[in-house]
Residue frames as qw, qx, qy, qz and C-alpha x, y, z in Angstrom:
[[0.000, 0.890, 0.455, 0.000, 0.00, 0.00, 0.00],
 [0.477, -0.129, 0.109, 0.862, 1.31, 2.97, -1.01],
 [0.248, 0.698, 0.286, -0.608, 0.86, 6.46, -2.05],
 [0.669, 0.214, 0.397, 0.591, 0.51, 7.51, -5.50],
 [0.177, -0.440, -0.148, 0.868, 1.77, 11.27, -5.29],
 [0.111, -0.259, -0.485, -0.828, 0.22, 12.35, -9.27],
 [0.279, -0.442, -0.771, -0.363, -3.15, 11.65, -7.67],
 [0.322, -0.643, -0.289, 0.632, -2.65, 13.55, -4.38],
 [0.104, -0.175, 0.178, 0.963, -1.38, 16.66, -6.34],
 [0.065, 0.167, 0.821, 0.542, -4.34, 16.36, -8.60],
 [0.395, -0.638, -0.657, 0.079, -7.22, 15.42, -6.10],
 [0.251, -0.737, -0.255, 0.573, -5.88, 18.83, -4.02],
 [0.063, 0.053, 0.359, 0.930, -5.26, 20.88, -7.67],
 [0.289, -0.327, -0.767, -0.470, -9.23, 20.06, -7.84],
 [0.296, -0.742, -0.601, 0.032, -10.12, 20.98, -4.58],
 [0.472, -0.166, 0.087, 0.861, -8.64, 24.16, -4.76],
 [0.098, -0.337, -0.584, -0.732, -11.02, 24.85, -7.19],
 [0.463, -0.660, -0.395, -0.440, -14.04, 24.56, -4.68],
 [0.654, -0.621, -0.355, 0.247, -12.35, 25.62, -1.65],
 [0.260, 0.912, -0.092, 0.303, -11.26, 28.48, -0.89],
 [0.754, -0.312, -0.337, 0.469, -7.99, 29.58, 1.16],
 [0.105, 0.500, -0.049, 0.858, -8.05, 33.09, 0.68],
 [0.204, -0.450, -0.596, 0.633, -8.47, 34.74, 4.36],
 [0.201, 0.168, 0.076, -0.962, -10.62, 37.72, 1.99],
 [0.167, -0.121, -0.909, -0.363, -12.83, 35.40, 0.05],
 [0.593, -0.102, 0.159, -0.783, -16.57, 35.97, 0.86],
 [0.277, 0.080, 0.951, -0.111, -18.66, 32.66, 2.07],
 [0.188, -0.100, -0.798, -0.564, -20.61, 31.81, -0.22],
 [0.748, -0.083, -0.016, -0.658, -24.63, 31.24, 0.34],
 [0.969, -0.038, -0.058, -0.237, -24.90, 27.40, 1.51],
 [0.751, 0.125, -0.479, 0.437, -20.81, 26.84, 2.80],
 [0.638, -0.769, 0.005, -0.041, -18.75, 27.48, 5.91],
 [0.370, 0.710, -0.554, 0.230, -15.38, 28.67, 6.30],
 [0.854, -0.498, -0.092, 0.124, -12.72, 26.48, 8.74],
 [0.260, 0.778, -0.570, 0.046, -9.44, 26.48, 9.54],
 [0.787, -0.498, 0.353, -0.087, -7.12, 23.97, 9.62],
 [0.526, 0.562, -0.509, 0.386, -3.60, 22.71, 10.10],
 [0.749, -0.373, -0.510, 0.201, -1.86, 21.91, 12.85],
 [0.511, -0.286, -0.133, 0.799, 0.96, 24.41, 13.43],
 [0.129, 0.235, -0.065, -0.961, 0.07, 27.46, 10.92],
 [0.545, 0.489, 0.496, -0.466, -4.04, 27.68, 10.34],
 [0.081, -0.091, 0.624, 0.772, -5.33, 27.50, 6.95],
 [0.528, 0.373, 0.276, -0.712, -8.94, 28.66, 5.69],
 [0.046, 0.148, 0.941, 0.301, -10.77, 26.52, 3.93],
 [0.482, 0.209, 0.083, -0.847, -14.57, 27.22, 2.58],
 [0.006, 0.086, 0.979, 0.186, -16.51, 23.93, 2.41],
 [0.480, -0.347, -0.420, -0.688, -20.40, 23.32, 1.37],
 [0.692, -0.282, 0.338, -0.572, -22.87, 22.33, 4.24],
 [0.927, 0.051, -0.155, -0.336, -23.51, 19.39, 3.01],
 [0.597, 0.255, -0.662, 0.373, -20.35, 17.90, 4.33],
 [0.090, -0.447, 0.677, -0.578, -21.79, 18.18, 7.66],
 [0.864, -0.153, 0.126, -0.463, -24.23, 15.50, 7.28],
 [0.753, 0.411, -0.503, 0.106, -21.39, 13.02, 6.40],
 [0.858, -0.474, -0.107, 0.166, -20.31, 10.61, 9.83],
 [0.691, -0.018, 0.021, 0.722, -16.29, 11.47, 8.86],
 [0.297, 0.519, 0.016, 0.801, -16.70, 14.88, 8.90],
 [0.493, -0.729, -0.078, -0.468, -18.85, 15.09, 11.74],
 [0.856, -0.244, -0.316, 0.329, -16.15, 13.09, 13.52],
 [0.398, 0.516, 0.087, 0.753, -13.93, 15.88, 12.97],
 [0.461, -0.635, -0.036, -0.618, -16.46, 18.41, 14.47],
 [0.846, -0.415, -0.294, -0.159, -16.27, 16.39, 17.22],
 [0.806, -0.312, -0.077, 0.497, -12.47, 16.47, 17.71],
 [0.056, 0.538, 0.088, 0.836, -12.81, 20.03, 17.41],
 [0.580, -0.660, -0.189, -0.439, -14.98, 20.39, 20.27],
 [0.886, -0.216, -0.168, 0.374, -12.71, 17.98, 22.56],
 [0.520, -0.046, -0.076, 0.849, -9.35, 19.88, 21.95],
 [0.300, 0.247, 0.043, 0.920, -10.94, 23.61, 21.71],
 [0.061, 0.434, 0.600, -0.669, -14.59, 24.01, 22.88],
 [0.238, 0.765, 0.497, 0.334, -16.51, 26.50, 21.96],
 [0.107, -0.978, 0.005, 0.177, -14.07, 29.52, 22.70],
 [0.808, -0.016, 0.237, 0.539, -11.06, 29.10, 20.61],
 [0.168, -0.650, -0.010, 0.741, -8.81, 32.37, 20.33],
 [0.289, -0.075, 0.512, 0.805, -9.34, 32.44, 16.73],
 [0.263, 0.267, 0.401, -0.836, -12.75, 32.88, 16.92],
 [0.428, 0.364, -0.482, -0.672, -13.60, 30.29, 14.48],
 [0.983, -0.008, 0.178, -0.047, -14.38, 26.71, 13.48],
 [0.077, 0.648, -0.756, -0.051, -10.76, 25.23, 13.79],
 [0.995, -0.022, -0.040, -0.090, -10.61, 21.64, 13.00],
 [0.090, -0.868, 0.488, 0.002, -7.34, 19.97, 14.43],
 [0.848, 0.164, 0.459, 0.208, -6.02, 17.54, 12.11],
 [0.407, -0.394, 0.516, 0.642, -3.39, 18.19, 9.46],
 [0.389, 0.419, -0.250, -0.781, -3.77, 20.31, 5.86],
 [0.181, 0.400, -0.829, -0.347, -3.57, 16.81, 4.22],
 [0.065, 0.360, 0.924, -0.111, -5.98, 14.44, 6.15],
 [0.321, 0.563, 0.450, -0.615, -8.26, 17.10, 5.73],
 [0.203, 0.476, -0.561, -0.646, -7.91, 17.57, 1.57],
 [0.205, 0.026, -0.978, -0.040, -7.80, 13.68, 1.31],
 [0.256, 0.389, 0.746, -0.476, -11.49, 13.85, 3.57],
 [0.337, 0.563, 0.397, -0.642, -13.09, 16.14, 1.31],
 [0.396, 0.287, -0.706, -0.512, -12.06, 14.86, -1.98],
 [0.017, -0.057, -0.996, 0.065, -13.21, 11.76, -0.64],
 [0.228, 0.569, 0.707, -0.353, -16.97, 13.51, 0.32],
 [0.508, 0.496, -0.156, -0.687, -17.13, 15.55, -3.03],
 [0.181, 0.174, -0.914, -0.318, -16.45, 12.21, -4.80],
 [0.091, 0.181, 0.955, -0.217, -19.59, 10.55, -2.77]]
């Protein structure tokens, strides 16, 4: 088992497209901005509909755990790495 890097590069050229990471970017009508990384934040703008989805809501969950609901950035910070989180939501726009 292995990785196969073209398809990573790809899969995150593609979500790139529907996610934003600009910190000016306006949210859309029917997404939600996050951030996440581990060390330096990164903004991400995903649809709703990825919050009816068990693996993302897991997430949410280990968000809550490590930060609460007062976290100094004053956002939704999900704390998991730029990559597992790419690799999630290619996986739930694919579904």
């Amino acid at each position: 088992m292995g990785f196969h890097l073209p398809r990573i590069v790809r899969a995150k050229l593609g979500l790139k497209r529907t996610l934003s990471s600009s910190e000016t970017t306006v949210v859309p009508k029917g997404h939600f901005a996050v951030y996440v990384g581990e060390a330096e934040k990164k903004r991400f703008v995903v649809p709703i509909s990825f919050l009816k989805h068990p693996s993302f809501q897991t997430l949410l969950c280990e968000a809550e755990e490590e930060f609460g609901f007062d976290h100094p950035m004053g956002a939704l910070t999900i704390p998991c790495s730029e990559e597992t989180f790419v690799d999630l939501t290619c996986n739930l726009q694919s579904s």
